[in-house]
DOTI-355257 format. One record per residue (C-alpha): chain; x, y, z; residue in three letters. Coordinates in Angstrom, 2 decimals. Example, Ala and Ser with C-alpha at 12.3 -4.5 7.8 and 13.67 -1.06 7.14 Angstrom:
REM DOTI-355257
(r 'A' (12.30 -4.50 7.80) 'ALA')
(r 'A' (13.67 -1.06 7.14) 'SER')
***
This chain:
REM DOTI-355257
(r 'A' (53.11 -47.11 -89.44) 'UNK')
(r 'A' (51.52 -45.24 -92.19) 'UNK')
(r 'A' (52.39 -41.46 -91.98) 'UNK')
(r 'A' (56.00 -40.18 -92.48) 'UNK')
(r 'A' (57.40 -39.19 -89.71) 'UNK')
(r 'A' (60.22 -36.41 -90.09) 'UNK')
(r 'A' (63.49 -37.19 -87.41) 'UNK')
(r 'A' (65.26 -34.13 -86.96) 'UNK')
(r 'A' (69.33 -35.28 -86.87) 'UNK')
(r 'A' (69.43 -35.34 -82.95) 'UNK')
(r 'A' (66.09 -37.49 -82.87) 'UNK')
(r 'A' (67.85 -39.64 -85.72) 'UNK')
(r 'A' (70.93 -40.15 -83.44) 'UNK')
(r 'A' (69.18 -40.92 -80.13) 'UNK')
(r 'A' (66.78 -43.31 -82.35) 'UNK')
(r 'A' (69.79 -45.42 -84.01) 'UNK')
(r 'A' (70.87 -45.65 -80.38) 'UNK')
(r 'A' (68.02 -46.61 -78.67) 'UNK')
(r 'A' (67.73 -49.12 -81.71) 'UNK')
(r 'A' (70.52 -50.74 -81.16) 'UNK')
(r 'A' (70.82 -50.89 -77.49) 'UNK')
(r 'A' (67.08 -51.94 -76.92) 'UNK')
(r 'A' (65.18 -52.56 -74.50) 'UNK')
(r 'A' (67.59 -50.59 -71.80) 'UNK')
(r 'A' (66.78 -48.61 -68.38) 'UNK')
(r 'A' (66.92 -44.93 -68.95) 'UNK')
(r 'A' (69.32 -44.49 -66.66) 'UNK')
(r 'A' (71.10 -46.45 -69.30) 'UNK')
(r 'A' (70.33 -44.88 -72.13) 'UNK')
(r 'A' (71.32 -41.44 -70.40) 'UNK')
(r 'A' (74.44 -42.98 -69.80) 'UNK')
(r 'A' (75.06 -43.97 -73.51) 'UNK')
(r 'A' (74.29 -40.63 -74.93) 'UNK')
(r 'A' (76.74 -38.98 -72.70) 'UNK')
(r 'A' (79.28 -41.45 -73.23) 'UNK')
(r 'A' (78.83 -41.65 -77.41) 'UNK')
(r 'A' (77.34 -37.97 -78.12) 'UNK')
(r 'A' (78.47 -36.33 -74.83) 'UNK')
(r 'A' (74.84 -35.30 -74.16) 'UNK')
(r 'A' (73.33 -34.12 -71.03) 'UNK')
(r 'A' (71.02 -36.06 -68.93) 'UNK')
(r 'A' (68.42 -33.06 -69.97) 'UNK')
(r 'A' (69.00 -33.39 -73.51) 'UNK')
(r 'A' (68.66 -37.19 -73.49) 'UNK')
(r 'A' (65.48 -36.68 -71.66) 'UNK')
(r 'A' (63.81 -33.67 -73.73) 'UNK')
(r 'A' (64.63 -36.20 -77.19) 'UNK')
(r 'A' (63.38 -39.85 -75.48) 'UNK')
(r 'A' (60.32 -37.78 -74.97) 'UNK')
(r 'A' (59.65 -36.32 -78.35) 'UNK')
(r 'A' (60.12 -40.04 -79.82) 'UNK')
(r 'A' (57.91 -41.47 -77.15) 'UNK')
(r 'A' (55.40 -39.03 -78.37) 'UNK')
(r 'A' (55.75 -39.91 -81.94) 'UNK')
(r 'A' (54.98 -43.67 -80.99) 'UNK')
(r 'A' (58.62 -45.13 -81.88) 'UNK')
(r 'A' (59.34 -45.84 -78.45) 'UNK')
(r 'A' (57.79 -46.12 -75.28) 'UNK')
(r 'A' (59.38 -45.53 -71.79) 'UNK')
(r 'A' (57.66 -47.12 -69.31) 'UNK')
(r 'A' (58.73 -47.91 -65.88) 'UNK')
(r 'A' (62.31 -46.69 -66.99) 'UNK')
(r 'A' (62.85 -49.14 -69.12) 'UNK')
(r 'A' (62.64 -47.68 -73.40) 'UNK')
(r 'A' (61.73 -50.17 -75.55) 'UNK')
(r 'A' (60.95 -49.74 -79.80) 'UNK')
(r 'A' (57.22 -49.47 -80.61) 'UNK')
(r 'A' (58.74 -49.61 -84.18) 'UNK')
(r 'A' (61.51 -51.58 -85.40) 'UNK')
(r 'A' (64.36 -49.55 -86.92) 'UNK')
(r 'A' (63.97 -51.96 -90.62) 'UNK')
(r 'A' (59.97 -50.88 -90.55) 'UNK')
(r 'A' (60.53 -47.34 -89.88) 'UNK')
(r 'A' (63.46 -46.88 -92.48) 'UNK')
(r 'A' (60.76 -48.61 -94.83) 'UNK')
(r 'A' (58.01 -46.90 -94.66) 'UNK')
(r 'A' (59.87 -43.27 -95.06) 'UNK')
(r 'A' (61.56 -44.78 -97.85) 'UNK')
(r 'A' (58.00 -45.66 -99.36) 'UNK')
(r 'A' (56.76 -42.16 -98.54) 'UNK')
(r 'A' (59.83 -40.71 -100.09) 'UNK')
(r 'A' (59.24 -42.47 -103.49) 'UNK')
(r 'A' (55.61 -41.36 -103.12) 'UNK')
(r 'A' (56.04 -38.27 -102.69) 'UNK')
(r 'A' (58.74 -37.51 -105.43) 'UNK')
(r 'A' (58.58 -39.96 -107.97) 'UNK')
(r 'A' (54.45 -40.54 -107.90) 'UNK')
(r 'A' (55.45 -44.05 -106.25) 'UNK')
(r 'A' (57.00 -45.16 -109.35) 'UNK')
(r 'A' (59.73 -47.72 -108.68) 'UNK')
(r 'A' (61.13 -47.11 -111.92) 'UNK')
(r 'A' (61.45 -43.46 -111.95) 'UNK')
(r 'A' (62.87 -43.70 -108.94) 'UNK')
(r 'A' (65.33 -46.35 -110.10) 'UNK')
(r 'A' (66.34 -44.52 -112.88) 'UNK')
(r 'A' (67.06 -41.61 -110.47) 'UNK')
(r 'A' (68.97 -43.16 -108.56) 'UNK')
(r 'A' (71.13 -44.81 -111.36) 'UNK')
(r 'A' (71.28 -42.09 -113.72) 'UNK')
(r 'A' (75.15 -41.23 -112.18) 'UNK')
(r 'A' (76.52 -44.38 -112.49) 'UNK')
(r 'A' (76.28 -48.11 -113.82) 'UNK')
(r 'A' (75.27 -50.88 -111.37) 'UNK')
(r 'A' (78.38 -53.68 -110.91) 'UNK')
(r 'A' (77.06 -57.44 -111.87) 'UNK')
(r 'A' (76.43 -58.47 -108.41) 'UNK')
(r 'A' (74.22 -55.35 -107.78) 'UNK')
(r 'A' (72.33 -56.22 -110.92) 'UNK')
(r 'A' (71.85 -59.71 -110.14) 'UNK')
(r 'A' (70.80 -58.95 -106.57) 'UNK')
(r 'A' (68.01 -56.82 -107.91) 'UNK')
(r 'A' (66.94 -59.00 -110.22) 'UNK')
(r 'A' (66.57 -61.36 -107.26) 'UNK')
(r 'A' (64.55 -58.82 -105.43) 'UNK')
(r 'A' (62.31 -58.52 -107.91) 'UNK')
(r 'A' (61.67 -62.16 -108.82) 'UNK')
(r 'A' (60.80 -62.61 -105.43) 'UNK')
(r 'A' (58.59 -59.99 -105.04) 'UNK')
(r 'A' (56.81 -59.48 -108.77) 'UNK')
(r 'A' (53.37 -59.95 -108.39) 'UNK')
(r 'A' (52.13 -63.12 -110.24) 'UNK')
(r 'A' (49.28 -61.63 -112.36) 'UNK')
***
């Protein structure tokens, strides 16, 4: 998955369900979303079908199963997002997102983790 694909908040919320309750029967899933969101079977419906078209999840032989899995998709919007605004700088981005507020010692350590483990070795 390469493009950024925008979720609109209803797509988001049928999404984090499908997500988690994967793979399920639409009948299921229908059931779900009127149970959690009080949604109609029509609603449910008109939503699974916009995702399905976007390629995050299929429904085939009423049974909806992810195309993507809810860690990749978060990913690679989160990659796109620092793209997009910070030039794909890590660093800007960082310094963004810290410029508030100081990082505790365990949130410092765990990033210095992260990037140990990831730091390219040239």
């Amino acid at each position: 998955m390469s493009k950024n694909i925008v979720l609109h908040a209803a797509e988001e919320k049928l999404a984090v369900l499908i997500w988690r309750e994967a793979p399920l029967t639409s009948p299921e899933l229908v059931e779900i979303a009127n149970k959690e969101m009080d949604w109609k079977k029509s609603t449910t419906y008109t939503i699974l079908k916009r995702l399905c078209d976007r390629n995050i999840f299929k429904n085939e032989n009423a049974v909806v199963t992810a195309l993507i899995k809810k860690d990749e998709f978060y990913a690679t919007q989160s990659r796109n997002y620092i793209e997009e605004t910070f030039g794909g700088s890590l660093p800007k981005f960082f310094s963004a997102f810290v410029s508030k507020g100081k990082l505790n010692k365990k949130q410092a350590d765990e990033l210095k983790r992260l990037i140990d483990e990831y730091q390219d070795e040239e």
